[in-house]
C-alpha positions as CSV (number, residue, x, y, z in Angstrom):
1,X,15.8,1.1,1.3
2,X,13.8,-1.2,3.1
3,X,11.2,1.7,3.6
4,X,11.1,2.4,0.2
5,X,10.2,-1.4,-1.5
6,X,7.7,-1.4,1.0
7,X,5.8,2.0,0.2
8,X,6.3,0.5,-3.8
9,X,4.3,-2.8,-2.4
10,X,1.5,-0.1,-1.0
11,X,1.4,1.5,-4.3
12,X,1.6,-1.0,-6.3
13,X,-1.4,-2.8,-4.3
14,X,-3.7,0.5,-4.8
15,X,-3.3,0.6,-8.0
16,X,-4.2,-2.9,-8.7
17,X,-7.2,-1.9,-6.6
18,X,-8.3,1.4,-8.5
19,X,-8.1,-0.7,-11.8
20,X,-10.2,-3.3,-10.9
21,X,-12.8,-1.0,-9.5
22,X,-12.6,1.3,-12.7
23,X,-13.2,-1.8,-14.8
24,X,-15.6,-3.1,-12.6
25,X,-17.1,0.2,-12.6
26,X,-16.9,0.6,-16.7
27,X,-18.5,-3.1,-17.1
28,X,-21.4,-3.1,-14.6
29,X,-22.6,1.0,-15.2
30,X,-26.0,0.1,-12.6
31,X,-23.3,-1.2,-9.9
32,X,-20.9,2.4,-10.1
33,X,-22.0,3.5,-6.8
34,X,-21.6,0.3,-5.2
35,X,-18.5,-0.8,-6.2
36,X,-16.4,2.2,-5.9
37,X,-17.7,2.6,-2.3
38,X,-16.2,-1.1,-1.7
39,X,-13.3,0.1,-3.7
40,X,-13.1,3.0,-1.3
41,X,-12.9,0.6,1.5
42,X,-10.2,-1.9,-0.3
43,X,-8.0,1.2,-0.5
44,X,-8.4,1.8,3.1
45,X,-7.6,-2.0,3.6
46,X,-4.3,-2.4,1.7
47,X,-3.5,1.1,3.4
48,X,-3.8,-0.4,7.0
49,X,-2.2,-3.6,6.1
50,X,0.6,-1.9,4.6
51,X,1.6,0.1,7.7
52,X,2.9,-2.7,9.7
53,X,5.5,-3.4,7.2
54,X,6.4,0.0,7.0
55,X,7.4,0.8,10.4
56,X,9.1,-2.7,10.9
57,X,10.9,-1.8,7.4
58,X,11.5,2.0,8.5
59,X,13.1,0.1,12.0
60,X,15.4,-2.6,10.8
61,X,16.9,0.3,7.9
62,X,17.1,2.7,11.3
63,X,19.0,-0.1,13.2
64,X,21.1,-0.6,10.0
65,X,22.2,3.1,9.5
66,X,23.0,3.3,13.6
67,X,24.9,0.0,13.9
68,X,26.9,1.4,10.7
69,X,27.4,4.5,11.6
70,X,28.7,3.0,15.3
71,X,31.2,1.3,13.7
72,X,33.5,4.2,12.4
């Protein structure tokens, strides 16, 4: 469960960064090329900081499942 709020934060965060580039893009026409190419790299960013959470998320729900399972 853990793994899954976690992958919503990552979605969540790239969209927020495709909309602002779109209406960046839509309000400053001269700038497209520019600011989708640091959009680009904003993507990559929340990306990379998201996958730190994910594995630490992806361990502790791992840890959860095996210490439940143990106790049966």
């Amino acid at each position: 469960m853990r793994v899954l709020i976690e992958v919503l934060y990552i979605v969540a965060g790239l969209a927020a960064v495709v909309l602002l580039g779109w209406l960046s893009a839509w309000s400053y026409p001269l700038g497209r090329h520019d600011i989708w190419l640091v959009t680009g790299a904003a993507v990559v960013v929340v990306v990379l900081m998201g996958v730190w959470p994910v594995m630490r998320a992806y361990r502790a729900d791992r840890l959860a499942l095996d210490g439940a399972g143990g106790n049966d």
